[in-house]
FIVEXTI-920846 format. One record per residue (C-alpha): x negated, y negated, z negated. Coordinates in steps of 0.25 Angstrom, whole numbers. Layout:
+-------+-------+-------+
|    c1 |    c2 |    c3 |
+-------+-------+-------+
|     X |     Y |     Z |
...
+-------+-------+-------+
END
This chain:
+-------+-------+-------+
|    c1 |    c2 |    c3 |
+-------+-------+-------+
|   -92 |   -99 |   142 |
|   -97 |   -85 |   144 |
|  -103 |   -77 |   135 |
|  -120 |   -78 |   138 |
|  -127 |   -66 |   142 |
|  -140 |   -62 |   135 |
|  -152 |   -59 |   143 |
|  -154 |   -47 |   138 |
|  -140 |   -45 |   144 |
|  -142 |   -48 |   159 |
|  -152 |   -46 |   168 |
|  -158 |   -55 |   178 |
|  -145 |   -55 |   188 |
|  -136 |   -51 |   177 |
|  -142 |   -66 |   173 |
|  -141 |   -73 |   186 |
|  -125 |   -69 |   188 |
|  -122 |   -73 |   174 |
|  -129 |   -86 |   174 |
|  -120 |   -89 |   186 |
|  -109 |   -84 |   180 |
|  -108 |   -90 |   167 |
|  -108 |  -105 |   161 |
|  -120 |  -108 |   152 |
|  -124 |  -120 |   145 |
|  -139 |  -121 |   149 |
|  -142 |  -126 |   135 |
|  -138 |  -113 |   128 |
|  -147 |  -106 |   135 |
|  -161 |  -104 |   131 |
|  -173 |  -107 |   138 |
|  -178 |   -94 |   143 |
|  -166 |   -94 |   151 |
|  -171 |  -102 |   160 |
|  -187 |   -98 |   159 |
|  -191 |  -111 |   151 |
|  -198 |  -104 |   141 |
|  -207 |   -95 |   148 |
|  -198 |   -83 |   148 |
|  -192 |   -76 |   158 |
|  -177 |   -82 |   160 |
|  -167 |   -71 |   162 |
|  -164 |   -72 |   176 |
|  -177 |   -68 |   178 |
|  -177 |   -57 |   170 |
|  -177 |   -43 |   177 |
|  -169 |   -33 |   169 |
|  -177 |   -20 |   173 |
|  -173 |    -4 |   172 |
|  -184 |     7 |   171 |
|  -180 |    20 |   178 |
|  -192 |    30 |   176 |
|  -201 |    33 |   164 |
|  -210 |    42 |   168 |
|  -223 |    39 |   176 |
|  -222 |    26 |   182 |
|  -209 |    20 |   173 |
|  -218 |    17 |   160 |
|  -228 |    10 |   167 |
|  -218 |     2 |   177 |
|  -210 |    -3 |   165 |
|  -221 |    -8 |   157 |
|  -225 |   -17 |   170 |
|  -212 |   -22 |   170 |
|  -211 |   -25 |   155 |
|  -223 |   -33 |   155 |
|  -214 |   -42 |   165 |
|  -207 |   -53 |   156 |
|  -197 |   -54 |   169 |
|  -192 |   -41 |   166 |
|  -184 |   -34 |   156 |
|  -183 |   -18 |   156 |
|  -170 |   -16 |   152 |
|  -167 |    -1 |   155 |
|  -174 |    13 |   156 |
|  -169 |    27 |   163 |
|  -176 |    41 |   164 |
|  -171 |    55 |   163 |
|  -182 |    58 |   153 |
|  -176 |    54 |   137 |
|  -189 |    51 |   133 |
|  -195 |    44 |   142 |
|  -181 |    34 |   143 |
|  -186 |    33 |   128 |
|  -200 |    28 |   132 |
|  -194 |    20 |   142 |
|  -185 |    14 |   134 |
|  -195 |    13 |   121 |
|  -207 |     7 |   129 |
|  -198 |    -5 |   135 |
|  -191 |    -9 |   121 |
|  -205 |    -7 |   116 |
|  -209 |   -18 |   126 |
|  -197 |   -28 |   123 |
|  -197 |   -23 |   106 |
|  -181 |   -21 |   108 |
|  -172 |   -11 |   110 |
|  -164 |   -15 |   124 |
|  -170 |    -5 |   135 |
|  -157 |     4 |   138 |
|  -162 |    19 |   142 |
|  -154 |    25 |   154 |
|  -153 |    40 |   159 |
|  -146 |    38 |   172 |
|  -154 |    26 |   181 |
|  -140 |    24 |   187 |
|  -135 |    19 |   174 |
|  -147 |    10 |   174 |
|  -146 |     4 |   184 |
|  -132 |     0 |   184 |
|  -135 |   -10 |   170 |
|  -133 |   -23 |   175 |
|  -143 |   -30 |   169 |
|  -154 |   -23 |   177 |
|  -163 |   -31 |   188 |
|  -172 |   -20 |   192 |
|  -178 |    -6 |   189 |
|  -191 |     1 |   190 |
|  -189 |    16 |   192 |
|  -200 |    26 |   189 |
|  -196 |    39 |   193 |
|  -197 |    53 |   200 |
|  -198 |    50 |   215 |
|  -186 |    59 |   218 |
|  -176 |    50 |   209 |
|  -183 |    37 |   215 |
|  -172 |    36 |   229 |
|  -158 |    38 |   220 |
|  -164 |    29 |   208 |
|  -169 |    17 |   218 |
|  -159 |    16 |   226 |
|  -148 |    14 |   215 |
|  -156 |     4 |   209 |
|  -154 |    -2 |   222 |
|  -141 |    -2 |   225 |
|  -139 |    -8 |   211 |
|  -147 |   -20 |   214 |
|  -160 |   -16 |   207 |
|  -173 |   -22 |   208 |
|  -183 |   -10 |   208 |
|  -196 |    -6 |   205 |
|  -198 |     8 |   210 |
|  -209 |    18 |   210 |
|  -217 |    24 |   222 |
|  -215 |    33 |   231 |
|  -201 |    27 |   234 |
|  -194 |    38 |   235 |
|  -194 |    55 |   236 |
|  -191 |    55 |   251 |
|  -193 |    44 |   263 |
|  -175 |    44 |   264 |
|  -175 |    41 |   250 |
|  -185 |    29 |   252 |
|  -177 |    24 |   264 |
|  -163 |    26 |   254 |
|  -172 |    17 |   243 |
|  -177 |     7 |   253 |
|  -162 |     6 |   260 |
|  -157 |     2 |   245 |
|  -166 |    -7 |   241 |
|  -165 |   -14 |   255 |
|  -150 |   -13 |   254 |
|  -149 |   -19 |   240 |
|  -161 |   -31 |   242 |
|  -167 |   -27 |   229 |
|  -182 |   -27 |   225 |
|  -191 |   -16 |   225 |
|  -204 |   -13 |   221 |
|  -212 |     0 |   222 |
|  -221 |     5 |   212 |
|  -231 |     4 |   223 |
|  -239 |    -6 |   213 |
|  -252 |    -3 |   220 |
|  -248 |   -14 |   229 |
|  -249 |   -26 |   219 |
|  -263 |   -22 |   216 |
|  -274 |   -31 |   220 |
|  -283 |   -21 |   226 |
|  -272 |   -14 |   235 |
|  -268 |   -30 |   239 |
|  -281 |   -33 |   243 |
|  -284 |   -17 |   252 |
|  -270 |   -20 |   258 |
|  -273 |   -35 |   262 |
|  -288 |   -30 |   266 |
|  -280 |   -21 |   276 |
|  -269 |   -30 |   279 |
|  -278 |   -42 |   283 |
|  -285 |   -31 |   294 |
|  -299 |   -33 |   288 |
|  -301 |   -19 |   290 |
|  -298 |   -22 |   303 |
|  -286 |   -12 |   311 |
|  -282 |     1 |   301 |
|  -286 |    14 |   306 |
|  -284 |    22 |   294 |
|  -278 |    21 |   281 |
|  -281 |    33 |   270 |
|  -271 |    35 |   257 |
|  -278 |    43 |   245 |
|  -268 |    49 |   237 |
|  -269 |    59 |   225 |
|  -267 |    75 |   228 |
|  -263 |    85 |   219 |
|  -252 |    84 |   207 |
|  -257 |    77 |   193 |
|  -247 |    78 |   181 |
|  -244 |    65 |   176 |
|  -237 |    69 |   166 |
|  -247 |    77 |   157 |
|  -237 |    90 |   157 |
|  -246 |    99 |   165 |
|  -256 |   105 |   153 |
|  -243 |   109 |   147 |
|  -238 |   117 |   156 |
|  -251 |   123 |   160 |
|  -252 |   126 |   144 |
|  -240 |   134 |   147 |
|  -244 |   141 |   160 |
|  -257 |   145 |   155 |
|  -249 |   158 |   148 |
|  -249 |   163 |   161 |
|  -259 |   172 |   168 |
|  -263 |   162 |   180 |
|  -260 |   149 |   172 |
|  -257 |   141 |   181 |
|  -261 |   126 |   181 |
|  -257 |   122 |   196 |
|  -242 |   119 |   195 |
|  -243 |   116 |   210 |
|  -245 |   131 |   210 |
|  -233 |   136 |   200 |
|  -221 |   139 |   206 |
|  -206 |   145 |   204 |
|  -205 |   160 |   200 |
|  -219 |   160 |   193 |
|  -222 |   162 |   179 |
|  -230 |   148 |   177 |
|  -215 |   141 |   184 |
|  -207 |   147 |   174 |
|  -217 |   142 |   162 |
|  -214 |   127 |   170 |
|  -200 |   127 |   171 |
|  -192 |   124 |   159 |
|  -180 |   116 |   154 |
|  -179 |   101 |   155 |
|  -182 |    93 |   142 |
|  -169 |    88 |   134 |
|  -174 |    73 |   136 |
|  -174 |    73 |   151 |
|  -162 |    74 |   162 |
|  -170 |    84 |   171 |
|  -157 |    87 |   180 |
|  -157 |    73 |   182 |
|  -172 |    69 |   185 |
|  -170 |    79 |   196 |
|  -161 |    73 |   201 |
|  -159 |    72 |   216 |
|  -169 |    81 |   218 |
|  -169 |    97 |   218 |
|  -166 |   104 |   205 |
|  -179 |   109 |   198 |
|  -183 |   117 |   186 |
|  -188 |   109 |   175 |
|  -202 |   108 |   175 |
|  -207 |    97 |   166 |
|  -222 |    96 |   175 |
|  -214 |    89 |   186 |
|  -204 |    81 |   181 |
|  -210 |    68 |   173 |
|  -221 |    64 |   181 |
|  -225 |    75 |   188 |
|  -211 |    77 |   196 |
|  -220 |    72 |   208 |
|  -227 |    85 |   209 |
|  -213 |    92 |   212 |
|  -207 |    89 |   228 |
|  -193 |    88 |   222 |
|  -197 |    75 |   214 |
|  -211 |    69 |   220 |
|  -218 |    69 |   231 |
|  -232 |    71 |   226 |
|  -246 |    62 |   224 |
|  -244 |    58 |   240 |
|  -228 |    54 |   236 |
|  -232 |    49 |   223 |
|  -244 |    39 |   228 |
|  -239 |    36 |   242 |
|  -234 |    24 |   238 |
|  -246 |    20 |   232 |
|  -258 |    21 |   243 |
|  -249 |    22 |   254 |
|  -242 |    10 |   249 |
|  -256 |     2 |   249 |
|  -261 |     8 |   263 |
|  -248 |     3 |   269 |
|  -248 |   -10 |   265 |
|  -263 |   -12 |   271 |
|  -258 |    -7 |   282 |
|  -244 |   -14 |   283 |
|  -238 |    -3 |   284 |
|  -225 |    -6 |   273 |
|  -213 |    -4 |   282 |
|  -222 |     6 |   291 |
|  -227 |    19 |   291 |
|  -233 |    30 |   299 |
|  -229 |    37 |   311 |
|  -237 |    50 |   310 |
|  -237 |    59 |   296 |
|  -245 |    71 |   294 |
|  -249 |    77 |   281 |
|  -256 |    90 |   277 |
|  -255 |    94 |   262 |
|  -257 |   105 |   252 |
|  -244 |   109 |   244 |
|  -241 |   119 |   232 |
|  -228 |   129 |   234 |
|  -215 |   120 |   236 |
|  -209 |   126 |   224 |
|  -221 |   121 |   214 |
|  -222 |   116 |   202 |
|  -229 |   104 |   209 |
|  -228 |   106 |   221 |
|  -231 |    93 |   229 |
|  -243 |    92 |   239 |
|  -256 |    92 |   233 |
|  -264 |    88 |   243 |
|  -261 |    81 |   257 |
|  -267 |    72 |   268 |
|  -254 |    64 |   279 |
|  -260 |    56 |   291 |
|  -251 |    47 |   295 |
|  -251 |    38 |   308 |
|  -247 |    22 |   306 |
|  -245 |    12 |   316 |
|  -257 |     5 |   322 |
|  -265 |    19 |   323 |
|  -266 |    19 |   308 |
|  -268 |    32 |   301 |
|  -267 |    36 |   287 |
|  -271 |    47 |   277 |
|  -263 |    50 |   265 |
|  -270 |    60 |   258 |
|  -271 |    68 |   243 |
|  -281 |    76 |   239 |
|  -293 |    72 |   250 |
|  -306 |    68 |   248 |
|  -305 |    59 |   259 |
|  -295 |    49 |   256 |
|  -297 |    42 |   244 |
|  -285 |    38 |   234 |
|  -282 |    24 |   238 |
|  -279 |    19 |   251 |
|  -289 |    16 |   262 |
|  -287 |     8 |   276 |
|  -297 |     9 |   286 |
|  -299 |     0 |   296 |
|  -307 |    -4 |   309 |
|  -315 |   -14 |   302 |
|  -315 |   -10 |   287 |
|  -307 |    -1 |   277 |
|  -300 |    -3 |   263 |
|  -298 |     7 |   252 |
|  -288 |     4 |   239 |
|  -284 |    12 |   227 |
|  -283 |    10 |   213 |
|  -294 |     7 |   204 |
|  -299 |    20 |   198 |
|  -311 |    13 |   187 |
|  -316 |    29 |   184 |
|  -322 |    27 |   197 |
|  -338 |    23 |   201 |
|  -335 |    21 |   212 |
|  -332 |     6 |   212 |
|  -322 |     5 |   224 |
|  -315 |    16 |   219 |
|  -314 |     9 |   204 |
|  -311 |    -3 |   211 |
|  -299 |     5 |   219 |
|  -305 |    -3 |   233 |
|  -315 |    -1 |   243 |
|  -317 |    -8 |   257 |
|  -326 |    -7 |   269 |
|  -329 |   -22 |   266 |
|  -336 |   -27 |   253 |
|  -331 |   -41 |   255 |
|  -316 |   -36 |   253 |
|  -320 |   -29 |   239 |
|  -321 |   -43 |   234 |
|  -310 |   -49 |   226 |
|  -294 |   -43 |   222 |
|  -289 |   -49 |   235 |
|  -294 |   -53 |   250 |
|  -301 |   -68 |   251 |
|  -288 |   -76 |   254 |
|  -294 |   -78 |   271 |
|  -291 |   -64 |   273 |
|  -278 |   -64 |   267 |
|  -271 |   -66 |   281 |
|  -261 |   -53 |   277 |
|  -257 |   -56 |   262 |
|  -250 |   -46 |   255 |
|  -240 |   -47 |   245 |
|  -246 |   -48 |   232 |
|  -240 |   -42 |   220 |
|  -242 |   -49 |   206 |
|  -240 |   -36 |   200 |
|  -232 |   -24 |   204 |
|  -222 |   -25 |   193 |
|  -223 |   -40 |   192 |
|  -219 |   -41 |   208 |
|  -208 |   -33 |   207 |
|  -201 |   -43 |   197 |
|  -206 |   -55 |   203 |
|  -199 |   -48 |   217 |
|  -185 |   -45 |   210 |
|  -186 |   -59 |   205 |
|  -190 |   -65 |   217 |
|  -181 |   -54 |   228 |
|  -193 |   -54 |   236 |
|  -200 |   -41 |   239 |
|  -208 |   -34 |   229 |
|  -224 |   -30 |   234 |
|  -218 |   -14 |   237 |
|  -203 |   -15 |   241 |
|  -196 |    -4 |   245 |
|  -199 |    -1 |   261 |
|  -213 |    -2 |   257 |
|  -212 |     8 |   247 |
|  -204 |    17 |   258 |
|  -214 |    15 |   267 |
|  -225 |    18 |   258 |
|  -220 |    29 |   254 |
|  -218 |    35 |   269 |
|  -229 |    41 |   272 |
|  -233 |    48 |   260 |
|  -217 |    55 |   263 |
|  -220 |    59 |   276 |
|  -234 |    65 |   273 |
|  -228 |    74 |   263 |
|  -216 |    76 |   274 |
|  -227 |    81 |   284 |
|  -235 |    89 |   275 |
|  -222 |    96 |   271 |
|  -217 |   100 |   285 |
|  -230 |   103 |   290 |
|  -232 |    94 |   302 |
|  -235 |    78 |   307 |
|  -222 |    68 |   307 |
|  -219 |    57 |   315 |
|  -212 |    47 |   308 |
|  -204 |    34 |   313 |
|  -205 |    24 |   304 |
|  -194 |    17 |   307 |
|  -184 |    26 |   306 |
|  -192 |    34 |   296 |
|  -189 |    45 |   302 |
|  -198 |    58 |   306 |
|  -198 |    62 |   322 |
|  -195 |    76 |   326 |
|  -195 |    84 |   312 |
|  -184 |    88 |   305 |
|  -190 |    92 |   294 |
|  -198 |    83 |   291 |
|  -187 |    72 |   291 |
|  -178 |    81 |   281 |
|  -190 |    78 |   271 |
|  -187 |    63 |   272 |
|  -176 |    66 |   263 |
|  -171 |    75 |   252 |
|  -159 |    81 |   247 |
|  -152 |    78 |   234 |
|  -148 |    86 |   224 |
|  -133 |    84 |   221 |
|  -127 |    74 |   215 |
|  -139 |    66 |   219 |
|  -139 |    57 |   229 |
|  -144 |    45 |   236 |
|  -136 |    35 |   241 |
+-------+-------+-------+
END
């Protein structure tokens, strides 16, 4: 007979080909093998990786280890210390010592044991990380936008399609209630035909990670003490006073990765690399797939996309400190005569997205309680009172149902378990994401573009369609 495997040993298809493999006495076994004590059998069990500890991989990880159908097996970052958090909090959770910590993602991702992984990390690592998780077989649960560059969203999308695996994006707005309910309101033409759709995004640059009052305690030795990093650039006193050398407990030659070599300056690495073009893409880049994500799928827009792209914007010196745009406003032009404002930084957009129709309109964002003003702290308003009432439409209305999520976490296991696809796969995450790449493209060469959708391609500008891709630094590369 063959030696048994422990549970803790195999993953849930590690299980399944050993079970068909090897001759078991069903009576040795015990009974949560097979589920008949109300835990999760080991084939069920999905044996999950965390790539990314920074803004979003804390909080994904802990939604996943309330899950008692999934085991966090492995974590990866650059960063030593916040490996060891990462590795601390999920041994915490099981009060055992078996989370393995990686460095290299590669070396994570080829553990056989492993089902899925979430990865949590700077925007311009998200094309090379995704798509070898793919071509492993990897279940993944990715954050938003879905890539650096509209090629490297098409790269992903190709692999996951290539590879049949299941792929959420952390586009969670979409298993919220209130978003379900905007998007059905829309999708069922209550508010009659859309005219107009507006998407309220943040402006500016906001320092997530709390290292800004140091720096500016440092700067504030010069005469002009500087406090705007969107104004500080190279060859000027407050520059040199930012630069410095690279902590010993992270691998910065290797978090820059595929993208240009930088000077270290620790105000736009962790959290804040999305204020720097050579890693983000900004609050537009960062929240696309948020709003945009919602005002698409009211308007059924998941695999479409504009025609027409023009965006104004305001932007600091190239070579800044934070240098992406802090301001901006991209009208697009949608099939059916549909136009829609993306804009940052103008009174009149509000944050949230809001469709407006021949007979009615539809406003959606989250809940913000600090507000008095009740549809605001609610996160929904409506041109009709009736449609305020309840979490969802009254079930007659319903001719359009939408997909409805249990939970954004909670749907992505249910989807790897089930090989049905999860509430934001990956073309919708490309196509969501599309818009707010193009805007930024326009704003950047100065003028309108004319985009096909289906061969994603822009008409007639050069280069503007050099900005649908990037270059690599060496040995970098996407495959």
């Amino acid at each position: 007979m063959k030696k048994f495997l422990s549970t803790k040993q195999v993953g849930r298809r590690q299980f399944l080909k050993a079970a068909g493999a090897a001759i078991v006495l069903p009576a040795i076994l015990p009974s949560s093998v097979f589920g008949r004590d109300g835990k999760t059998p080991p084939s069920g069990k999905i044996n999950l990786g965390v790539l990314g500890w920074g803004m979003q991989g804390p909080g994904n990880t802990q939604a996943f280890l309330a899950e008692d159908d999934c085991r966090v097996v492995a974590a990866c970052d650059l960063d030593k210390i916040h490996l060891q958090s990462a590795v601390d909090t999920v041994n915490d959770h099981y009060g055992s010592k078996d989370c393995a910590a990686y460095h290299d993602y590669r070396e994570m991702m080829a553990r056989p044991d492993l089902d899925a992984v979430m990865i949590a990390i700077p925007d311009h690592w998200h094309a090379l990380a995704a798509t070898e998780a793919a071509r492993r077989k990897l279940d993944i649960y990715g954050e938003k936008p879905l890539a650096k560059t509209i090629a490297e969203q098409q790269a992903i999308v190709r692999a996951v399609e290539k590879n049949k695996i299941i792929w959420q994006t952390g586009s969670w707005q979409r298993s919220q209630p209130t978003f379900h309910k905007a998007a059905e309101i829309v999708r069922n033409g209550l508010i009659g035909d859309i005219t107009r759709v507006e998407v309220g995004l943040p402006a500016g640059h906001h320092d997530f990670a709390g290292t800004a009052p140091e720096l500016a305690q440092r700067l504030s030795a010069l005469p002009d003490k500087p406090t705007d990093f969107s104004k500080i650039t190279p060859g000027t006193d407050a520059w040199k006073i930012a630069v410095s050398e690279p902590p010993a407990e992270l691998d910065y030659e290797t978090w820059i990765g595929p993208s240009k070599m930088e000077p270290y300056i620790k105000q736009r690495v962790h959290m804040d690399w999305r204020w720097n073009y050579n890693t983000g893409g900004g609050q537009l880049l960062d929240w696309i797939g948020h709003h945009c994500d919602i005002a698409h799928w009211g308007m059924d827009c998941d695999l479409s996309g504009p025609s027409e792209i023009e965006g104004h914007g305001e932007f600091p010196a190239p070579d800044a400190l934070w240098n992406t745009c802090t301001k901006y406003r991209i009208e697009l032009k949608y099939p059916r005569n549909i136009t829609m404002i993306i804009a940052g930084g103008h009174s009149d957009i509000k944050m949230g997205t809001k469709w407006i129709g021949t007979e009615g309109w539809v406003w959606v964002n989250r809940p913000n309680d600090s507000s008095t003003d009740k549809a605001i702290a609610a996160g929904f308003d409506c041109s009709n009172p009736e449609w305020k009432k309840g979490k969802s439409l009254p079930e007659e209305l319903r001719k359009v149902k939408l997909y409805e999520s249990p939970g954004h976490w909670r749907n992505f296991l249910d989807c790897v378990k089930s090989r049905q696809p999860a509430i934001a796969p990956v073309e919708t995450a490309h196509h969501s994401a599309i818009p707010g790449h193009l805007g930024l493209i326009s704003m950047l060469v100065g003028r309108k573009l004319t985009w096909d959708v289906k061969s994603e391609k822009i008409h007639g500008d050069h280069a503007a369609s050099k900005l649908l891709s990037r270059t690599y630094r060496a040995p970098w590369h996407l495959a």
